[in-house]
Short mmCIF file of the C-alpha atoms (twelve columns), coordinates in Angstrom:
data_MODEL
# 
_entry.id   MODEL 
# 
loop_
_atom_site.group_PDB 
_atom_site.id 
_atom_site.type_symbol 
_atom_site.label_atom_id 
_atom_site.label_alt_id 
_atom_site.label_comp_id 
_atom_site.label_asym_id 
_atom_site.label_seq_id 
_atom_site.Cartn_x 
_atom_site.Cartn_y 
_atom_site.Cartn_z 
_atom_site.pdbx_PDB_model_num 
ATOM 1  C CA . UNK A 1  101.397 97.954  109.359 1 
ATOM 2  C CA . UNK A 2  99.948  101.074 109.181 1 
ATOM 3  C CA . UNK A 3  97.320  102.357 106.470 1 
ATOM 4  C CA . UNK A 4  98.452  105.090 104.468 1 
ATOM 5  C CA . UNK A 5  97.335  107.095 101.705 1 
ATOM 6  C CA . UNK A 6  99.049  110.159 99.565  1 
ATOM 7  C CA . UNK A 7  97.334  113.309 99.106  1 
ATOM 8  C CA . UNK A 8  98.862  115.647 95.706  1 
ATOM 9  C CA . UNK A 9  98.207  119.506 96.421  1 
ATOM 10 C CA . UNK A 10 98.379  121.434 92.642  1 
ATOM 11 C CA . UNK A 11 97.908  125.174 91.437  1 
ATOM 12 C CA . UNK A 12 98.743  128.674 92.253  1 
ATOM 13 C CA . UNK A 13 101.218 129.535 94.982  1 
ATOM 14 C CA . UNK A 14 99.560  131.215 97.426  1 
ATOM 15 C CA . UNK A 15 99.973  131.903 101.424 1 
ATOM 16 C CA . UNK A 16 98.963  129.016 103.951 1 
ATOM 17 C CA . UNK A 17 98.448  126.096 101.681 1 
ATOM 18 C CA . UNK A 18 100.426 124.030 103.453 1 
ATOM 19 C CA . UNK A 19 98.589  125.237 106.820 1 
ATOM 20 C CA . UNK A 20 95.874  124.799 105.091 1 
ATOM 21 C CA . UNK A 21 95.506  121.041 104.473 1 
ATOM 22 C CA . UNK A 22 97.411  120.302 107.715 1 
ATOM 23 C CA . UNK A 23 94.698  121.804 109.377 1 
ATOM 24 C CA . UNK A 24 92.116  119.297 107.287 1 
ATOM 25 C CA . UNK A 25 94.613  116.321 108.105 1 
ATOM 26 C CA . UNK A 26 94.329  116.943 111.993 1 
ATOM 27 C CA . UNK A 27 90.867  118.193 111.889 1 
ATOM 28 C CA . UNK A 28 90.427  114.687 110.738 1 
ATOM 29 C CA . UNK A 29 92.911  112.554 112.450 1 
ATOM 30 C CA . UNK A 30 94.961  111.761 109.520 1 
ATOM 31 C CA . UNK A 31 98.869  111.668 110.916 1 
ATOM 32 C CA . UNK A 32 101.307 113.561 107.959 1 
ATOM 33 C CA . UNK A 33 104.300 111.470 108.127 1 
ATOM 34 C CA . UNK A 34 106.390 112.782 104.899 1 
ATOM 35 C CA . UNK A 35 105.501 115.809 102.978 1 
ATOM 36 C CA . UNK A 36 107.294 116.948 99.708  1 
ATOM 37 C CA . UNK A 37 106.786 120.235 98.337  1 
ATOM 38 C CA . UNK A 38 108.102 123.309 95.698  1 
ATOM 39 C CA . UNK A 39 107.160 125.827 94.326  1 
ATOM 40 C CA . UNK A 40 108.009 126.276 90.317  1 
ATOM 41 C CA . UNK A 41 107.678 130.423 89.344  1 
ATOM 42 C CA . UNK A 42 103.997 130.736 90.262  1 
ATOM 43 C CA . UNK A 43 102.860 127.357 90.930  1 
ATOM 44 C CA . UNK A 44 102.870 124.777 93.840  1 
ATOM 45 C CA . UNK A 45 103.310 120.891 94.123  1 
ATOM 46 C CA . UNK A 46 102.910 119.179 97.233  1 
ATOM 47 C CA . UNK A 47 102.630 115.031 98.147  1 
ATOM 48 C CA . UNK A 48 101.425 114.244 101.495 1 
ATOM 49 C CA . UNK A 49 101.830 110.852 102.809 1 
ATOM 50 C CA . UNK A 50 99.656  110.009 105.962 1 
ATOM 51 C CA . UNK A 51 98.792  107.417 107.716 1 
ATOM 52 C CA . UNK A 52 94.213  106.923 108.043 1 
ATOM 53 C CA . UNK A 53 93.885  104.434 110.200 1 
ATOM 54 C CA . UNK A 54 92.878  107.166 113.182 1 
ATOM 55 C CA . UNK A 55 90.679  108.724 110.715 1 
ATOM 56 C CA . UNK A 56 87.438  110.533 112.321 1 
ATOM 57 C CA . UNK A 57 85.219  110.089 109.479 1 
ATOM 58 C CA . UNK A 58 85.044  107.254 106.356 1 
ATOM 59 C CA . UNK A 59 87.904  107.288 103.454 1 
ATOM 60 C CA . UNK A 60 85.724  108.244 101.050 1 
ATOM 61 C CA . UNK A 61 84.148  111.112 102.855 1 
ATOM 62 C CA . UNK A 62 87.719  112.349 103.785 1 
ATOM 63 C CA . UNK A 63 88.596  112.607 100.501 1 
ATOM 64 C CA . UNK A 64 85.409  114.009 99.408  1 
ATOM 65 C CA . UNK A 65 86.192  117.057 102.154 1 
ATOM 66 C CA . UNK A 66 89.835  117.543 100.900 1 
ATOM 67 C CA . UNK A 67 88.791  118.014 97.569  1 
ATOM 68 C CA . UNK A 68 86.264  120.874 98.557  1 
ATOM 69 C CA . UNK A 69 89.488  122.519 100.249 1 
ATOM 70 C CA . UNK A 70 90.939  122.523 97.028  1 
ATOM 71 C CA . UNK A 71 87.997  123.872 95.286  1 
ATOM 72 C CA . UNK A 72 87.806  126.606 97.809  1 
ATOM 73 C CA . UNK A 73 91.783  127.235 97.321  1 
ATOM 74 C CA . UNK A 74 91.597  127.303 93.895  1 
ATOM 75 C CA . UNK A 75 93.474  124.296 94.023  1 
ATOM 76 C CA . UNK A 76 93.556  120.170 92.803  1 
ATOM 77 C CA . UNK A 77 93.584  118.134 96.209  1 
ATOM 78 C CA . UNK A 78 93.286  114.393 95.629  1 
ATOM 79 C CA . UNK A 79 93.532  111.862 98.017  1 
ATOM 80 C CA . UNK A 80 94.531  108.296 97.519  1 
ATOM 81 C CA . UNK A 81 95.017  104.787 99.439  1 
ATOM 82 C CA . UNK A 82 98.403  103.979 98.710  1 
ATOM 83 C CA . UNK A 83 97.261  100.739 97.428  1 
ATOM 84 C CA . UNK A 84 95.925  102.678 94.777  1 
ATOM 85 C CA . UNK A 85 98.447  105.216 94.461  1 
ATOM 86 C CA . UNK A 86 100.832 102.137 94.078  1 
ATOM 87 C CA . UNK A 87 99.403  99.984  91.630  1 
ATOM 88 C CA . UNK A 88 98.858  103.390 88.949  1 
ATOM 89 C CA . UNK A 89 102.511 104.012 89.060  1 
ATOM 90 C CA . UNK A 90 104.075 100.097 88.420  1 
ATOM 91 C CA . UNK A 91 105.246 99.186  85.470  1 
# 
């Protein structure tokens, strides 16, 4: 089974966000497998599920480097294991 992790993409719509962390995904070897997005008025929501087990660089450092992205964007890019992700959202 395949390791996977969900990355959330929140702020102001802008051009090439998508692009944008697509580019960080294959940069780093992390495989986009389902992506959910919309735009509400001004602002943009995206989930990214991808699978890490190709990854060119540690977890933690990946997630490190897609938070900068966001910081540069002007945007909130977390990345999560799905483990993780999981367990926060049972009930």
């Amino acid at each position: 089974m395949k390791t996977k992790a969900v990355i959330s993409v929140t702020g102001k719509d802008n051009v090439g966000i998508i692009a944008k962390v697509s580019n960080v995904c294959s940069e780093y070897g992390a495989n986009i497998i389902d992506v959910s997005q919309t735009v509400l008025k001004e602002y943009f929501a995206m989930i990214m599920l991808v699978e890490i087990d190709s990854l060119t660089l540690p977890f933690t450092e990946f997630v490190d480097r897609v938070a900068i992205i966001g910081k540069e964007l002007g945007l909130e890019i977390h990345a999560m294991h799905e483990d993780i992700f999981d367990s926060m959202h049972k009930i």
